[in-house]
C-alpha positions in Angstrom: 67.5 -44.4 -54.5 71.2 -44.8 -55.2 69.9 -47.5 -58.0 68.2 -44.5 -59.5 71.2 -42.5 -59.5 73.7 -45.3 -61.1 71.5 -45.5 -63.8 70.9 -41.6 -64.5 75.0 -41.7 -64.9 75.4 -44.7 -67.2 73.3 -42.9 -69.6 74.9 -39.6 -69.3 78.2 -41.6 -70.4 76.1 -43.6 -73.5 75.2 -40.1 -74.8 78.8 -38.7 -74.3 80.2 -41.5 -76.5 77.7 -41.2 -79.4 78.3 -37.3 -79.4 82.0 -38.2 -79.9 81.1 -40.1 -83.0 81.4 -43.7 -81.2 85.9 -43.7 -81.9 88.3 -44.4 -79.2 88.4 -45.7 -76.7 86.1 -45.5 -74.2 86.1 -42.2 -72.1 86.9 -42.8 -68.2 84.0 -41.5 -65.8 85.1 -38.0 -64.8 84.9 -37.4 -61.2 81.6 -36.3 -60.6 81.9 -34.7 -56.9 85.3 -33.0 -58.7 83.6 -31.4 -61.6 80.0 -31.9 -61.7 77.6 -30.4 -59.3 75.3 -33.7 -58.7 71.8 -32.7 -60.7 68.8 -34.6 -59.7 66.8 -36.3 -62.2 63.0 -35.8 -62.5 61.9 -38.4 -61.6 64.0 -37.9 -58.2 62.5 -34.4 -57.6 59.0 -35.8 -57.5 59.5 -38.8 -55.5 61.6 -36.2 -53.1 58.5 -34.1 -53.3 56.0 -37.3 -52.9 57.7 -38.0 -49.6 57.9 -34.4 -48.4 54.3 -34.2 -49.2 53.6 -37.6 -47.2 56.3 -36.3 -44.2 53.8 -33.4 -44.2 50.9 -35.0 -44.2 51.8 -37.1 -41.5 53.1 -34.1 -39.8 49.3 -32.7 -40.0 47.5 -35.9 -39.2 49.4 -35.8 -36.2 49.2 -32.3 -35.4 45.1 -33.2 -36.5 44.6 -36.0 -34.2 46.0 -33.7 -31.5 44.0 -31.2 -31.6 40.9 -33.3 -32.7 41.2 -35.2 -29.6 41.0 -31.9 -27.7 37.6 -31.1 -30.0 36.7 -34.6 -29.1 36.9 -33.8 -25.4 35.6 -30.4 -25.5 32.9 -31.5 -27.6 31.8 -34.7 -25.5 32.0 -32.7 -22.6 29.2 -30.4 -24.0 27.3 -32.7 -24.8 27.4 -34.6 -21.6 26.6 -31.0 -20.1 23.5 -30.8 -22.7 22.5 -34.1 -21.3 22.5 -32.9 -17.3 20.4 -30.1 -18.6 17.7 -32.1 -20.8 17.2 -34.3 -17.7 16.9 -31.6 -15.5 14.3 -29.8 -18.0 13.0 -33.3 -18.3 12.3 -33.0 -14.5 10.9 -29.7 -14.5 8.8 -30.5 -16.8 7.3 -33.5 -14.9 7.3 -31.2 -12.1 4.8 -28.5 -13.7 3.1 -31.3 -15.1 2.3 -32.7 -11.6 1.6 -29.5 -10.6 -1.3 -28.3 -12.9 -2.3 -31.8 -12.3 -2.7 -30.7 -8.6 -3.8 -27.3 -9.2 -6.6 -28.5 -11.7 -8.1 -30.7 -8.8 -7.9 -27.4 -6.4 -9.2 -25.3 -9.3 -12.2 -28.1 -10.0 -12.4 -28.1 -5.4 -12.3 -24.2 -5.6 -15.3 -24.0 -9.0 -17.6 -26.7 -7.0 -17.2 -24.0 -3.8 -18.0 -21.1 -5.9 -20.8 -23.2 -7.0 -22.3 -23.8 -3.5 -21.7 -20.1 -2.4 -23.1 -18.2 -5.6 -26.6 -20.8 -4.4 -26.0 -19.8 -0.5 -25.9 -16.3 -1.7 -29.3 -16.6 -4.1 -30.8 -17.8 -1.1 -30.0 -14.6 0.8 -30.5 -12.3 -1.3 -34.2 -13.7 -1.6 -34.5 -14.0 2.3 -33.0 -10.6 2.6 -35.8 -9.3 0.3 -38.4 -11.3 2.0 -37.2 -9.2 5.1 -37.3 -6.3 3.4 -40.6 -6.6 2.8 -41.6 -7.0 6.5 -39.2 -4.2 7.2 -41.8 -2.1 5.3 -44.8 -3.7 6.0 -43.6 -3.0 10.0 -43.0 0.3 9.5 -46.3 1.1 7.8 -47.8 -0.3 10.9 -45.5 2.0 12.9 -46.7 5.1 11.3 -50.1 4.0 12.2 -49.9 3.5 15.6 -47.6 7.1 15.8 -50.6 8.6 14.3 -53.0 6.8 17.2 -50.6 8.0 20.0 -50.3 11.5 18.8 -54.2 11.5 18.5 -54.4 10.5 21.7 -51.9 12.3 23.4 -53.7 15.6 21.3 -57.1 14.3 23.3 -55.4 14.1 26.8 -52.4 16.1 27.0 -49.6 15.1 29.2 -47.6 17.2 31.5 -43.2 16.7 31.6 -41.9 17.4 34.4 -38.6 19.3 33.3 -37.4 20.8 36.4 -34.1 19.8 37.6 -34.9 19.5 41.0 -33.2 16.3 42.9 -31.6 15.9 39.2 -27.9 15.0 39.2 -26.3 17.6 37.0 -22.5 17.7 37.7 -20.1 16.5 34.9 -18.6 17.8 31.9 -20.6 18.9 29.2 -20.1 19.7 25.2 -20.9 23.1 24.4 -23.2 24.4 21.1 -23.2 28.2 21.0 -26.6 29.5 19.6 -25.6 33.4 18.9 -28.1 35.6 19.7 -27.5 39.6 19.6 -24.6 41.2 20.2 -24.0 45.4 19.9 -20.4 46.0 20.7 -18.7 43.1 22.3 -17.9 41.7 18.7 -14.5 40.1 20.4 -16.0 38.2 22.9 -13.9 35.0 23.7 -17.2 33.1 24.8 -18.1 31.4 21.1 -14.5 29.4 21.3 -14.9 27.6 24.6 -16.3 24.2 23.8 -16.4 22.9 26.6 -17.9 23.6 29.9 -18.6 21.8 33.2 -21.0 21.4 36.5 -19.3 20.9 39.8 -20.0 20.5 43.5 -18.3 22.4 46.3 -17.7 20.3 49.3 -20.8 22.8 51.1 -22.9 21.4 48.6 -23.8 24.2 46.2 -23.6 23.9 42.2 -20.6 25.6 40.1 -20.7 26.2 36.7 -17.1 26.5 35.2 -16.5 28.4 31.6 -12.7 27.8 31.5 -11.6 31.6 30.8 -14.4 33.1 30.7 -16.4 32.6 34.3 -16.5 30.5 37.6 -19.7 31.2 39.2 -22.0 29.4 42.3 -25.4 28.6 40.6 -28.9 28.8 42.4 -32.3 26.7 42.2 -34.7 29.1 40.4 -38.0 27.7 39.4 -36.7 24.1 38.6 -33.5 25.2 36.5 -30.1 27.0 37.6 -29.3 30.8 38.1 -26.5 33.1 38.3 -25.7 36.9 38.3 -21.9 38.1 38.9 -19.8 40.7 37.8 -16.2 39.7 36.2 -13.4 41.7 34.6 -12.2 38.3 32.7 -15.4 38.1 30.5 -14.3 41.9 28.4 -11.5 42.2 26.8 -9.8 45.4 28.3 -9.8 48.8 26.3 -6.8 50.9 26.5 -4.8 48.7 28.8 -7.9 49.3 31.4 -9.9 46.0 32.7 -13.6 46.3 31.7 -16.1 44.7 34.7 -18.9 42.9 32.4 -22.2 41.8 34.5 -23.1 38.4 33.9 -26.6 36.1 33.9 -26.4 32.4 33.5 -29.6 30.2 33.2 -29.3 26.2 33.1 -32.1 24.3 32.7 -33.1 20.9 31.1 -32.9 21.0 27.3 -34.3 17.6 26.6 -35.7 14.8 28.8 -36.7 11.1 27.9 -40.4 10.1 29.5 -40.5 6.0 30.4 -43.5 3.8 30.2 -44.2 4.3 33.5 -44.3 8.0 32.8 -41.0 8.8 34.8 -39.2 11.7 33.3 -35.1 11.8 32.6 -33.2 14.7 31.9 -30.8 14.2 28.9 -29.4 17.5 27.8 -29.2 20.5 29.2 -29.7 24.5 27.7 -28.3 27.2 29.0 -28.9 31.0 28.5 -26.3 33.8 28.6 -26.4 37.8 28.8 -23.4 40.1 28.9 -23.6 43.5 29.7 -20.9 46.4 30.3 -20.9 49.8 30.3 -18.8 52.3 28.0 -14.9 52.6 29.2 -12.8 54.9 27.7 -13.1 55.0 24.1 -14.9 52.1 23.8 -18.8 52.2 24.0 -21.4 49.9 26.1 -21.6 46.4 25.3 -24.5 43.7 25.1 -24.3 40.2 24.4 -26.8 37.1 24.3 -26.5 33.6 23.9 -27.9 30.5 24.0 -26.5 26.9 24.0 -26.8 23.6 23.9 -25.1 21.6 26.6 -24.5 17.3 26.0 -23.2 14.9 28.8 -19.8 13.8 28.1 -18.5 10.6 29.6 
């Protein structure tokens, strides 16, 4: 550099002397850092400018290799992390190829059961119509020998014993209302009482209990059971005045079952009901009749 710069003055001081014409004698260097402001020749400014480019560009390459080793890291770290995650895909996927390896052998156990059913279940169907058939064919010979025994029976009729003598009646019993007639006791409580029962008192009679309605003591009539009482709790009242109602209860066997051996069971019971009062106040005479249909319960 300072080579550079001893030459750039000699050659100032060459062209100083030729503008002067070339006479005298020759011209002492002035003091350049007196008068001259040092200039820099071209040729300084771009090797000045070369090495300022190449400081900077070192500059950056540093600054570069900085930050590129952080890319570097960052980057190789992502792709380590892409490399846990293939191999556990890589795994799943071995996984769910092991299992629809396992559930194609269960599917293929599952088909080959299907298989065997659908045949178990041909083979029913075709013994259940087979049994079917017989069904019919049994029933057909049913009919007939219905037909026989109701010709029979027609040609020597048969007498059911359906009194309920020595029969063992007591127990609670369901109760069916069959209305009959009624003329002025339309508000009878009677029709909602559904249920009713038979009871023995330690003397040994019968009682028949129709909760709200009656208690009464029944009597052997003829095979069935027989009451007659007079109650104020049967009629509603009229004008805050009790009405006394007169009534006449008749149990007797409703249906029976006849065995082989010809011996007769009673399993339902019927039952007959009349209410009667007379006119109280403004309210006229009353009659009432029912019937019903009593079933064992328990």
């Amino acid at each position: 550099m300072s080579e550079l710069l001893d030459r750039t003055f000699e050659e100032q001081s060459v062209e100083q002397r030729e503008l002067a014409g070339g006479a005298g004698p020759p011209l002492e260097m002035p003091d350049i850092e007196r008068y001259l402001r040092p200039r820099w020749p071209r040729n300084a400014k771009i090797i000045v400018a070369v090495l300022a480019v190449l400081a900077v560009a070192g500059v950056f390459g540093t600054l570069l290799q900085y930050f590129g080793d952080d890319d570097v890291d960052t980057i190789t770290a992502e792709r380590d992390e892409l490399l846990a995650e293939n191999a556990d895909l890589t795994d799943k996927v071995v996984g769910l190829e092991m299992d629809n390896i396992e559930l194609g052998v269960q599917l293929d156990a599952t088909s080959a059961e299907l298989a065997t059913s659908n045949a178990q279940i041909s083979d029913l169907t075709v013994r259940i119509g087979d049994l079917v058939g017989q069904v019919d064919d049994q029933l057909m010979v049913n009919e007939t020998l219905v037909a026989e025994r109701d010709a029979l029976v027609a040609m020597f009729p048969m007498m059911v014993d359906t009194s309920l003598v020595g029969v063992d009646v007591t127990g609670p019993y369901a109760v069916r209302w069959i209305p009959v007639y009624n003329s002025g006791l339309a508000d009878l409580a009677l029709p909602n009482v559904s249920q009713i029962a038979i009871s023995q008192t330690p003397e040994g009679w019968l009682q028949v209990s129709i909760p709200g309605v009656i208690n009464a003591d029944l009597h052997r009539t003829d095979g069935a059971l027989f009451t007659m009482v007079d109650a104020t709790t049967v009629v509603t009242p009229v004008d805050g005045v009790a009405r006394t109602a007169r009534v006449a209860i008749t149990i007797y066997a409703g249906e029976t079952a006849t065995a082989l051996d010809g011996a007769t069971t009673v399993t339902d019971l019927g039952m007959s009901i009349a209410i009667s009062t007379p006119a109280s106040g403004s309210a006229p005479a009353g009659v009432a009749m029912y019937g019903a249909e009593l079933t064992p319960q328990g």
